[in-house]
N, C-alpha and C positions, 0 to 999 in steps of 0.2 A: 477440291472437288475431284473425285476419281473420275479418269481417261473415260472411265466405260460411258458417265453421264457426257461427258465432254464430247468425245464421237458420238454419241446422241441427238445431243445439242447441236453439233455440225451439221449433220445428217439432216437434222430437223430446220435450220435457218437457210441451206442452201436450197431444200427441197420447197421450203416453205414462198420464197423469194420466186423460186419459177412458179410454183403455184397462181400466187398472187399477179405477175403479171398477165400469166396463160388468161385467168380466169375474167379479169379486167377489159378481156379483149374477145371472150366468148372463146377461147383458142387453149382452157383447160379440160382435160379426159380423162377418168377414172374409172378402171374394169377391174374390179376383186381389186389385189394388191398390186396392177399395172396403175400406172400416172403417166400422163406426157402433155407437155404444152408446145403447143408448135405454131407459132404468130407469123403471118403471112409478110412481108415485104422485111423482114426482119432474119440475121443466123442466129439470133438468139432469144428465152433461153433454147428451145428447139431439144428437147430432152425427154427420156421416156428411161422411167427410173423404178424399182422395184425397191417395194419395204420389209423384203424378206430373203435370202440366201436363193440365188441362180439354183433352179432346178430344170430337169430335162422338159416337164410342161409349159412351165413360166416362161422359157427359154421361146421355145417354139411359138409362145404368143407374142412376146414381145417382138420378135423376128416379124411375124405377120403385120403386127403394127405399124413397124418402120419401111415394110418394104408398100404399105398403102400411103405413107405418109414420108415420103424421099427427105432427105437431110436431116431425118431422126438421129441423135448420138444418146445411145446407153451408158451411165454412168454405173461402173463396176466397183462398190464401194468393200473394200478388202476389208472387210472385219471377221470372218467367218473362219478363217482357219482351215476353209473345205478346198482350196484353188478350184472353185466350183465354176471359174471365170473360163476354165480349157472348155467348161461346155459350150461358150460363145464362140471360142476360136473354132472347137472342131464341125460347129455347124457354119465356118463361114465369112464371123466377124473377124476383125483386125481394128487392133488398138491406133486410132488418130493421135491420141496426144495421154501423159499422163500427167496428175499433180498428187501434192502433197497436203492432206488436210491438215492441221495447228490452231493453236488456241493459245492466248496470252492471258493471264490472269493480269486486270488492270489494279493499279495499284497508286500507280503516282504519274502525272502528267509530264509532258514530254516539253524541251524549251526547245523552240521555232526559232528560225532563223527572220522572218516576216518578211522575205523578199517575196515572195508566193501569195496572191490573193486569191480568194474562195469563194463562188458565189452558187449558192443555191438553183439550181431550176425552179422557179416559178411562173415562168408564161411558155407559150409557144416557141418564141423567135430564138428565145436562149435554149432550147429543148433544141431546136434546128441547127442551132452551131456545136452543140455537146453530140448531137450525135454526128455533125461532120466530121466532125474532131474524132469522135474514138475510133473507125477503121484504121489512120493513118495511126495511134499508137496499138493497136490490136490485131489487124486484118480482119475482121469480121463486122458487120453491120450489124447495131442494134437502133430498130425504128424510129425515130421521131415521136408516132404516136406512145409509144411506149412510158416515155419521159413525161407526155403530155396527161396520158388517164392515169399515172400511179404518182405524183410527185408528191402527192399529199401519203402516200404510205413509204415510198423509199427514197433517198436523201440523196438527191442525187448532185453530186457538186462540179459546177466546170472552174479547173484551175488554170490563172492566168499570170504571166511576168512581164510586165511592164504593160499593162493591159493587150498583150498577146495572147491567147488562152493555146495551151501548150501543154494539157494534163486531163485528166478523168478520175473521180471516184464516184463510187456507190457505196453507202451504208444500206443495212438492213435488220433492224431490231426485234427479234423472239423474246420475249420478256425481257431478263438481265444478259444478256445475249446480245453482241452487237456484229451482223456479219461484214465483214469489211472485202467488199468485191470492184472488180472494175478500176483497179488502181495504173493509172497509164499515162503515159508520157512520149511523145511523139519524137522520135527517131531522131531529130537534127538537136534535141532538146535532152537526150538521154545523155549517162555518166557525166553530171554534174551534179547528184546526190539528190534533182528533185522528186521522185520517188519515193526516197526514203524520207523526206520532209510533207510531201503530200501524206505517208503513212503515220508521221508523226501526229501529223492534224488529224487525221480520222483516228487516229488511238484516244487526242483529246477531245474530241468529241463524243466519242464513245462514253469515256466518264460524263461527259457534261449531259448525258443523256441516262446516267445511273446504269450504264451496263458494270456487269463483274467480271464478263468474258471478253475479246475479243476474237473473233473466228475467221479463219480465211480458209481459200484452198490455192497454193502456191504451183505456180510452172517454176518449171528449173530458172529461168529469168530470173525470176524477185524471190526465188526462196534466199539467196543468202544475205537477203537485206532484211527478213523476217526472222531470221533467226539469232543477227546481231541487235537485232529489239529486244529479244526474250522469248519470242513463241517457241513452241515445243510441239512436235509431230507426232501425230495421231494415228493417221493410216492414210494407206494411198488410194487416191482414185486412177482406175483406168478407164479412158470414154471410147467407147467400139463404136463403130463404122461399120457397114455391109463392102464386103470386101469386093 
């Protein structure tokens, strides 16, 4: 598949995934080609994202948006070739963090070590410990509720070792598309390769669910355990802040 459909595909599964929960929570908004979901008691996704090339108008709206709407982050998706992103800086914004989009063509399943169990969220109470769990490997809070009205559209797995649970992933499925987000491991539990075996399991499930692709968007943390997988980068995100 060429890159071009592939950043597509990214673009489209990442965007698609805040959609889906904004919207679940009454917390989705769409103006012309602006979008943002911003879920109350929640930092994420909290995103206000644009499906066309930063211009000096779009600019100015999106600004407006985020300054009615505090802890909005713009994601700046570099495909454009224009560095149309200095429009942000020079009204203001300042880059919080940046990653790296990738995609792995699946192909053949990965062998597990099986020290690591996986359990699905499907009630409440396991929703309330997945989300205790992920600040301390993330710093940021994703709600409760969040786990609880989407679990039947995104896959949401709390990972445990020795029925300790000590890890987080999210899958998220666009046709043959499977976005692989939220992959985390709590601090006193890291550099013992369960990361790279929690991502081994979400690659195989990914097949087990007939995707072709697998997609993510890397922080400098876990790109270089994505990249000794096989994925291959795409373009970069940078996510602005009001300075």
């Amino acid at each position: 598949m060429k890159n071009s459909n592939l950043i597509e595909n990214n673009i489209d599964n990442l965007t698609g995934l805040w959609k889906t929960v904004g919207a679940s929570s009454l917390s989705y908004h769409k103006n012309e080609n602006l979008e943002y979901s911003k879920i109350q008691n929640s930092d994420w996704p909290n995103k206000l994202w644009l499906r066309e090339d930063i211009s000096e108008n779009n600019a100015e709206k999106a600004i407006e948006a985020i300054k009615a709407n505090s802890s909005l982050v713009i994601p700046y998706f570099d495909i454009y070739n224009s560095n149309s992103n200095k429009i942000l800086e020079d009204k203001g914004l300042v880059v919080k963090s940046e990653q790296v989009a990738m995609a792995l063509k699946l192909d053949q399943k990965f062998t597990l070590e099986n020290k690591l169990d996986y359990k699905r969220i499907t009630s409440e109470e396991e929703a309330g410990i997945w989300a205790t769990l992920y600040p301390s490997a993330f710093g940021y809070v994703i709600g409760k509720e969040i786990l609880v009205q989407n679990h039947t559209k995104v896959h949401f797995y709390l990972v445990s070792l020795d029925k300790q649970p000590i890890g987080t992933l999210m899958l998220y499925q666009t046709e043959n598309f499977a976005g692989i987000h939220g992959v985390g491991v709590i601090p006193e539990m890291r550099r013992k390769g369960f990361a790279e075996e929690i991502m081994k399991f979400a690659l195989n499930l990914s097949i087990d669910l007939k995707a072709e692709y697998a997609l993510l968007q890397a922080s400098a943390m876990g790109k270089d355990i994505y990249t000794r997988l096989g994925f291959v980068d795409l373009f970069v995100i940078k996510n602005y802040i009001l300075g």
